[in-house]
Every structure is written in C-alpha cells, then in structure tokens.
C-alpha positions as CSV (number, residue, x, y, z in Angstrom):
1,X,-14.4,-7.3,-27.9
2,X,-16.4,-10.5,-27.9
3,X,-15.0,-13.1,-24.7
4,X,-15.9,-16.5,-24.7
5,X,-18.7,-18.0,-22.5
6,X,-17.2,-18.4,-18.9
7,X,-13.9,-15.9,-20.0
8,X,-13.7,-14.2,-16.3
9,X,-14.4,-17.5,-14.6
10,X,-12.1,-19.5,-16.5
11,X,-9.5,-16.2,-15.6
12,X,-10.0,-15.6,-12.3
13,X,-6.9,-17.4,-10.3
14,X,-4.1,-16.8,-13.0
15,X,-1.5,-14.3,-12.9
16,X,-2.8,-11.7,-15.2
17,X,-6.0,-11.5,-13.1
18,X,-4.8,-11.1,-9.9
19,X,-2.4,-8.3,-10.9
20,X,-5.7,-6.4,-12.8
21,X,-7.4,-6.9,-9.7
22,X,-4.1,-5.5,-7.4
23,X,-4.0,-3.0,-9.7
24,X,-7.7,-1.8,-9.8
25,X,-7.6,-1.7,-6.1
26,X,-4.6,0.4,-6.1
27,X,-6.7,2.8,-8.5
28,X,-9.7,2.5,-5.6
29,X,-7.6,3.5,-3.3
30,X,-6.2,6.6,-4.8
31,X,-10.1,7.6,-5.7
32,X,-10.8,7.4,-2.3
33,X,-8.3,9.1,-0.4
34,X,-10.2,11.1,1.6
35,X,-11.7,8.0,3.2
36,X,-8.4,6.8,3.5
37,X,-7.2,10.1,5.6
38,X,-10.3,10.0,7.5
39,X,-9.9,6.7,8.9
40,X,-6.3,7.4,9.5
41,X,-7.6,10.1,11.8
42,X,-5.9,12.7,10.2
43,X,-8.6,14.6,8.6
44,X,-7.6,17.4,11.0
45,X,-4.3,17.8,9.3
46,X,-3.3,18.9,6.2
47,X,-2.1,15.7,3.7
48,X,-0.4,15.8,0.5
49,X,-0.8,12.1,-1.0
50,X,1.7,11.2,-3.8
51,X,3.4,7.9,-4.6
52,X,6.8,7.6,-4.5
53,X,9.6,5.0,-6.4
54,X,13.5,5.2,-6.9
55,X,15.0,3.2,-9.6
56,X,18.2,2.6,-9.1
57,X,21.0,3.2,-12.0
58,X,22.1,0.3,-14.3
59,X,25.0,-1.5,-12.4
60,X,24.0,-0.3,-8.9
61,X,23.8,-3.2,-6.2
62,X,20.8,-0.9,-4.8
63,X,17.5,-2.9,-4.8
64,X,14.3,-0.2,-6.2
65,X,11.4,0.6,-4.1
66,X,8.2,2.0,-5.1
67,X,5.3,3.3,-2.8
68,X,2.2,2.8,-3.4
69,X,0.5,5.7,-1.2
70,X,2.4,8.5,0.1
71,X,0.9,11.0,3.0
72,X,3.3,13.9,3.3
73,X,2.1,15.7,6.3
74,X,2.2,19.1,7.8
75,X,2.5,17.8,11.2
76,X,6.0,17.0,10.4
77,X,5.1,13.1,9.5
78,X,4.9,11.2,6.5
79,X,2.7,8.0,6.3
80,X,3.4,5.2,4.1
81,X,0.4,3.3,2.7
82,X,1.2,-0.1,1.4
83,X,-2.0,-1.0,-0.6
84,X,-2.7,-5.1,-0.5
85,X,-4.8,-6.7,-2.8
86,X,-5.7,-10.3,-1.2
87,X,-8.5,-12.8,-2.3
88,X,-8.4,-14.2,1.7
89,X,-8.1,-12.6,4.2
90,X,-4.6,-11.1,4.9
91,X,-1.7,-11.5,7.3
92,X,1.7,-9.9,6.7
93,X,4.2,-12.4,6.7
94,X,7.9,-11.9,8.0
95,X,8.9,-11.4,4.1
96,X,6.5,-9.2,3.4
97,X,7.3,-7.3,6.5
98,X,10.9,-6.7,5.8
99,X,9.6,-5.9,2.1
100,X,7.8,-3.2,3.3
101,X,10.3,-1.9,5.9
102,X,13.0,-2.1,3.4
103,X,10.7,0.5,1.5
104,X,10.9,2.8,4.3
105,X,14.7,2.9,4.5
106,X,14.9,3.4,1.0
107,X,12.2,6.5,0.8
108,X,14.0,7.8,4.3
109,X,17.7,7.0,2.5
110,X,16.9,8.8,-0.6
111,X,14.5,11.6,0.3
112,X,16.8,12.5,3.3
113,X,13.4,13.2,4.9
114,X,13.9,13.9,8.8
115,X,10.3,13.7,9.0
116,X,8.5,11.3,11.5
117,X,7.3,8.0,9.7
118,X,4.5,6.0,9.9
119,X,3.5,3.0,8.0
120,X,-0.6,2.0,7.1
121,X,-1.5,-1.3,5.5
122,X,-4.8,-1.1,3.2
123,X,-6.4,-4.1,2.3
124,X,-9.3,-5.1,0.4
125,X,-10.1,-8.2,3.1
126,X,-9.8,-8.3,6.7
127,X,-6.2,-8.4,7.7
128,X,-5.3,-10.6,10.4
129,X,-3.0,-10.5,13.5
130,X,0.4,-12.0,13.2
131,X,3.6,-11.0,15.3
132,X,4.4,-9.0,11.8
133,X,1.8,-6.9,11.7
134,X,2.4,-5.4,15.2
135,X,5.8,-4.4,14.5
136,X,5.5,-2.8,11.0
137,X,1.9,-1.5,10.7
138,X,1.0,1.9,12.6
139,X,-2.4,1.5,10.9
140,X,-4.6,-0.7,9.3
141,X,-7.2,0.5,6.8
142,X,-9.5,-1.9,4.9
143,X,-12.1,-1.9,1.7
144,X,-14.9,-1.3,4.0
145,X,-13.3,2.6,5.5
146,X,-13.5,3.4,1.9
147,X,-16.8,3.3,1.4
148,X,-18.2,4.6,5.0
C-alpha cells in the first residue's frame, strides 16, 4: 500500500488514529502482562488474566460493560485493569470515574463473584492526581512498568 507523503502526520489527531493507537496499546498491554503483575506486586500469586464484557439483550434498559484486563486471583481477589490510551498526560475525571466503577458493579452483578476487588489504571503517560483517582484506582501502572 503506497500513503501519500505526510499520511501519518496529516492522521495523527483524528478519530481513527487515536482509536488504532488505544487499541495497539491495549494489545501492549496484554503482551506484557507479566510486567503488568509484577508491578502490581503480585508476582507471588498466582493470576489468571482474561477480559471480560456482557452485552446486554436487545430491549434491556441494562447499559454493557466490557473490561479491558481482567486478574482473577487465587488469593481470593480479582483486579480490574482499565487500560488508557492518552496523548497528555492523564487524570481520571469524575465521568470517567463512575465509567469505570459502573464496570465493576456490572462484572460483580453478573459474575456473582464474592471475590475481593480491586481496580488498576494503566496508562501509556503519566497519570496525574485528581480527587478521582484516589477513590477509584487501587493501583496505577504506566508504559514505563512495562518495559522494566
């Protein structure tokens, strides 16, 4: 396939690219999930990672959730991994934040899982403090774990 001079440049800031971009993270992510354990401190225990989504039926008034990173733990715990794909630096806003918690009711709600849960934000940037942050995020994991 022949692209025409300045293609990627010309690219860069629309829709399409930044969901190739979220979406190739996603995919560095998942190669790297070792990393991703380690820096979650639980390389000592034993972790099954999966993703997760319900859909719900035609009809239903149930809003879908899908999960980007699953941990299912044999301390009796599950971490949640939201995966972020940010061109900035990134801070979880209050929408986001419910977004994500919302998540957690729904994989809790239809997993019946009495498992202990814990939510890690991975970003490919720096992720910065906000009020948000503190009361969703159990862990934060960035670009940089992956690689160390």
């Amino acid at each position: 396939m022949i692209f025409q001079k300045n293609y990627w440049h010309q690219i860069i800031n629309t829709p399409a690219w930044n969901n190739w971009a979220g979406y190739s993270f996603e995919n560095i992510c998942l190669k790297h999930v070792h990393q991703i354990i380690k820096s979650l401190q639980l390389d000592n225990i034993v972790c099954l990672p999966s993703s997760w989504r319900f859909t719900p039926p035609k009809g239903s008034t149930n809003h879908g959730a899908q999960i980007d990173l699953l941990l299912d733990r044999t301390d009796n715990a599950v971490t949640i991994c939201e995966i972020k794909y940010s061109r900035n630096p990134y801070r979880l806003d209050k929408q986001e934040a419910k977004n994500i918690l919302n998540k957690a009711d729904a994989f809790q709600n239809k997993t019946k899982s009495k498992k202990q849960m814990f939510i890690a934000l991975i970003s490919n940037q720096e992720i910065k403090p906000s009020l948000w942050l503190d009361d969703v995020a159990d862990a934060v994991v960035t670009l940089e774990d992956l690689f160390t």
